[in-house]
N, C-alpha and C positions, 0 to 999 in steps of 0.2 A: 407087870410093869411098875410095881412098886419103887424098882431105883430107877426113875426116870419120873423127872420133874417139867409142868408147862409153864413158863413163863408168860406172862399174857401183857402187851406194852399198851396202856389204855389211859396213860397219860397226856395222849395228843388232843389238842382241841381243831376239829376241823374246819379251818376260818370259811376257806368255799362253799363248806356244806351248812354253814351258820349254827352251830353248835355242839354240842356233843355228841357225836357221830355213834359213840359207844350205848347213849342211853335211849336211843330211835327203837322204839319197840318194831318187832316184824311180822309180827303174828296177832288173830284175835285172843288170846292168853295174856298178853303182856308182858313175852319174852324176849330179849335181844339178842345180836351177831353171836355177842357173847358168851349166852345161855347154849348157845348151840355149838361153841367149841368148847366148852366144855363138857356136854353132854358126849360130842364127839371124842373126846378125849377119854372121859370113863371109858366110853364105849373100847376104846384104844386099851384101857385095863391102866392107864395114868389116873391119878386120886389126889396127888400132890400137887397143888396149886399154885402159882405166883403172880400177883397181880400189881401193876406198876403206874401207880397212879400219882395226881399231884394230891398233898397232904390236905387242902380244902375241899378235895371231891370225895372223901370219905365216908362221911355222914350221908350224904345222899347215896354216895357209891352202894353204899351196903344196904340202902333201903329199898334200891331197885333192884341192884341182884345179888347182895350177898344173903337174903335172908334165905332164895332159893339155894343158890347152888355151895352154901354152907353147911347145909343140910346133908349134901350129899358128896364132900370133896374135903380134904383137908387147904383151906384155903389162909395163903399170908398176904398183906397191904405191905407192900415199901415202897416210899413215894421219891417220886423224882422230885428235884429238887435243884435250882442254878446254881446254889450256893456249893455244891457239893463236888468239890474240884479242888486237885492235887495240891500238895503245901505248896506257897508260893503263888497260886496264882487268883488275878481276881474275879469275878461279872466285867466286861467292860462298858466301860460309865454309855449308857443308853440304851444298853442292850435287853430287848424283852423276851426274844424271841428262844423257848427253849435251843437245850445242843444237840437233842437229833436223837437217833434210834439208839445209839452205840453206847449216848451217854444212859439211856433209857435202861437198855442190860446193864450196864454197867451201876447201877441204882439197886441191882439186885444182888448184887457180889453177895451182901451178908447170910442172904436167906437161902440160898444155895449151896446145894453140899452134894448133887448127883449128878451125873449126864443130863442137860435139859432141851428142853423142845423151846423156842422164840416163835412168835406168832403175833400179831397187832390183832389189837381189839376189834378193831370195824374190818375185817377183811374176811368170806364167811370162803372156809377156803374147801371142806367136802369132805366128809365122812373117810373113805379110803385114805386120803392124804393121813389122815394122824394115823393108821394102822402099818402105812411103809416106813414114815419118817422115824415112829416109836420102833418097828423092829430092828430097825439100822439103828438106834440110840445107843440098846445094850450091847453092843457092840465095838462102843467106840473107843479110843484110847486118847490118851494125853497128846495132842498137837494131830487131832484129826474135827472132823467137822463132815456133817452132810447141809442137803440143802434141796427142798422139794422145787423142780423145776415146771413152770407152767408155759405155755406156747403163748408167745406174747397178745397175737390175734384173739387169743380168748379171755385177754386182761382189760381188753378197754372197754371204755363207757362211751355211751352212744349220746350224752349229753356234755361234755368237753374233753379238753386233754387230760392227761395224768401223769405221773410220776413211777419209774420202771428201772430196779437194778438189772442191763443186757447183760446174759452171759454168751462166754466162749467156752465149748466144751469140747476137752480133747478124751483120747482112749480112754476106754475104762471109763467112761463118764465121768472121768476129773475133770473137774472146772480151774479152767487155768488163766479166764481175766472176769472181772465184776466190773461193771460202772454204769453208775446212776444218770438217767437220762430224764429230761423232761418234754414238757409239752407234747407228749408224745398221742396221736390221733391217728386217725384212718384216712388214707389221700391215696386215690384210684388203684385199689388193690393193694396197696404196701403201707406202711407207714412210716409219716414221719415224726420228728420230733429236733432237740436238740440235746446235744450228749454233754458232757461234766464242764466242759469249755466255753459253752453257749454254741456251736458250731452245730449247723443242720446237718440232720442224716436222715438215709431213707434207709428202714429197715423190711424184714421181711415178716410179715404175721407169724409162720413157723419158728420163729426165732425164741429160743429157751430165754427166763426172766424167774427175775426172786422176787418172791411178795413176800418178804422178811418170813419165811416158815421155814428157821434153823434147829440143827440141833447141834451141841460144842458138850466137849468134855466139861468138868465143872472148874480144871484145874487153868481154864480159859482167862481167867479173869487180871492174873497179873501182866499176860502179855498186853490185855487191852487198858487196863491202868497204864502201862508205860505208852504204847500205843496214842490212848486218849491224851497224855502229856504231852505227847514230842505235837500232837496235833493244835494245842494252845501258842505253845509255843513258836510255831510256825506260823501263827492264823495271820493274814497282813491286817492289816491296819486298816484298809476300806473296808473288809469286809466282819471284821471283828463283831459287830449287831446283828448279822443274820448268816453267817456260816453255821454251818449243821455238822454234826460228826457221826456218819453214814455208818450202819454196821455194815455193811456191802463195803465201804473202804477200808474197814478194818479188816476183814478177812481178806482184803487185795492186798494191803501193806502186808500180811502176813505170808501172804504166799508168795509175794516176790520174795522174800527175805528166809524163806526154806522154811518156815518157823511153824507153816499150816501144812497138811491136805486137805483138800475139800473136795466129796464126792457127793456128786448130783442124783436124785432118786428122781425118775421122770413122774408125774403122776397126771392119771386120765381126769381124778376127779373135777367136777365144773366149780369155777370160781366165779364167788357172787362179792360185790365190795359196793360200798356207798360215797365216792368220791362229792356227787352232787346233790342234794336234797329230792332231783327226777331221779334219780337211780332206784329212790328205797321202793317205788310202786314194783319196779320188776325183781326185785329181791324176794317183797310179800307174795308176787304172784309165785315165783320158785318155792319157795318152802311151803303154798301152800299146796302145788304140785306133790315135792314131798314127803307130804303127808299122806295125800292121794295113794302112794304109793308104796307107803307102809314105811318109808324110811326112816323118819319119824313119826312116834304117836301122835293121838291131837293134841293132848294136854302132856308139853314136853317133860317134865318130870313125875311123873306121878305114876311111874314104875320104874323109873332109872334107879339103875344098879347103885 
């Protein structure tokens, strides 16, 4: 899997979860989410690394985990950054709030040159997942895209709501609409939430969801430059300080517009994530299951390939 790159989006700060979501160790070793998707990823026969940070968490960044998994991965830093948007346009005056996941890849345009894997830092998504998504990568061509699908029932947190790109999947497991829902929780058997509008829905636990674990051609990136502009562009005026620019909306802008396919890999594997600081206790209890269980060793690098 040498031409197939992971991109790793670990520049978010999780304000609910009160800090850096990324550097929460999981394990008695003092390894993080992190540590384990890329251990997963070797595992996957991926070596080439990208990791999408903001330019102050560097220094630290690399003290907690670059000094491990450097060792064993070719690993790049490019940092996301607000200032780093199309000629023409500016930060609007108040705004703090980074522009979202889309602009996060889009941070990585320069360091990318193969078919790559998308994937967030705090999201611990399961060993098998990186071994489907990676066989589908070398595979892909110019104006194609897959996209690991999880059953939404098995995404929530049993301590508040959370945040969920719904899919609709048609034959052939092409996915043929994406949108980003929130508050999305468990109420008597279903769930609900509110969808891109603000507007309640009650969806079904069976129902397929992206936890951002992409893979795109590499030749991806101009569409989403033009993409990410026409999305400035359009941003209204109230909401200019805290719009966000969704890779779930860019792959939907692309597919209405003929310009994507996107094919869904379903995968069994269990997905562990830390939306709230009670989440990481049953995270620790999972991997140190496991472990138990040979999946991984006890000391996670200290035979990784």
């Amino acid at each position: 899997m040498g031409n197939v790159q992971l991109v790793i989006l670990a520049a978010g700060m999780g304000s609910r979860y009160g800090g850096m979501k990324q550097s929460e160790p999981i394990d008695s070793e003092g390894c993080f989410i992190i540590d384990y998707s890329i251990y997963d990823a070797l595992t996957a026969g991926i070596d080439d690394i990208v990791i999408v940070i903001k330019k102050e968490m560097l220094e630290d960044f690399r003290g907690a985990v670059g000094k491990r998994v450097e060792k064993k991965a070719r690993v790049t830093y490019v940092f996301q950054d607000m200032t780093d948007l199309p000629q023409g346009f500016a930060i609007p005056e108040g705004r703090e709030k980074p522009w979202g996941t889309g602009h996060a890849v889009l941070s990585a345009r320069n360091a990318v040159n193969k078919p790559f894997i998308v994937i967030n830092a705090d999201d611990f998504y399961g060993r098998s997942s990186y071994t489907a998504i990676a066989q589908a990568a070398v595979a892909l061509k110019p104006g194609e895209c897959v996209m690991a699908g999880y059953t939404l029932g098995r995404t929530l947190s049993d301590t508040g709501s959370v945040k969920r790109a719904i899919c609709d999947i048609g034959a052939a497991d092409r996915l043929l609409h994406i949108e980003e829902h929130t508050n999305l929780e468990r109420s008597s058997g279903a769930v609900k939430g509110l969808n891109i509008a603000g507007e309640p829905v009650i969806l079904s636990p069976a129902h397929i969801v992206s936890l951002n674990f992409w893979c795109f051609h590499n030749t991806v990136f101009e569409a989403m430059e033009a993409d990410f502009t026409e999305f400035l562009r359009s941003l209204p005026k109230e909401r200019e300080k805290t719009m966000e620019y969704y890779l779930p909306s860019f792959v939907q802008d692309q597919i209405d517009q003929g310009q994507l396919t996107a094919s869904v890999v379903p995968v069994a594997a269990r997905w562990h994530g830390i939306t709230y600081r009670e989440d990481l206790v049953s995270l620790i209890s999972a991997v140190e299951e496991y472990k138990k269980q040979g999946i991984y060793p006890e000391r996670l690098w200290e035979n990784a390939n």
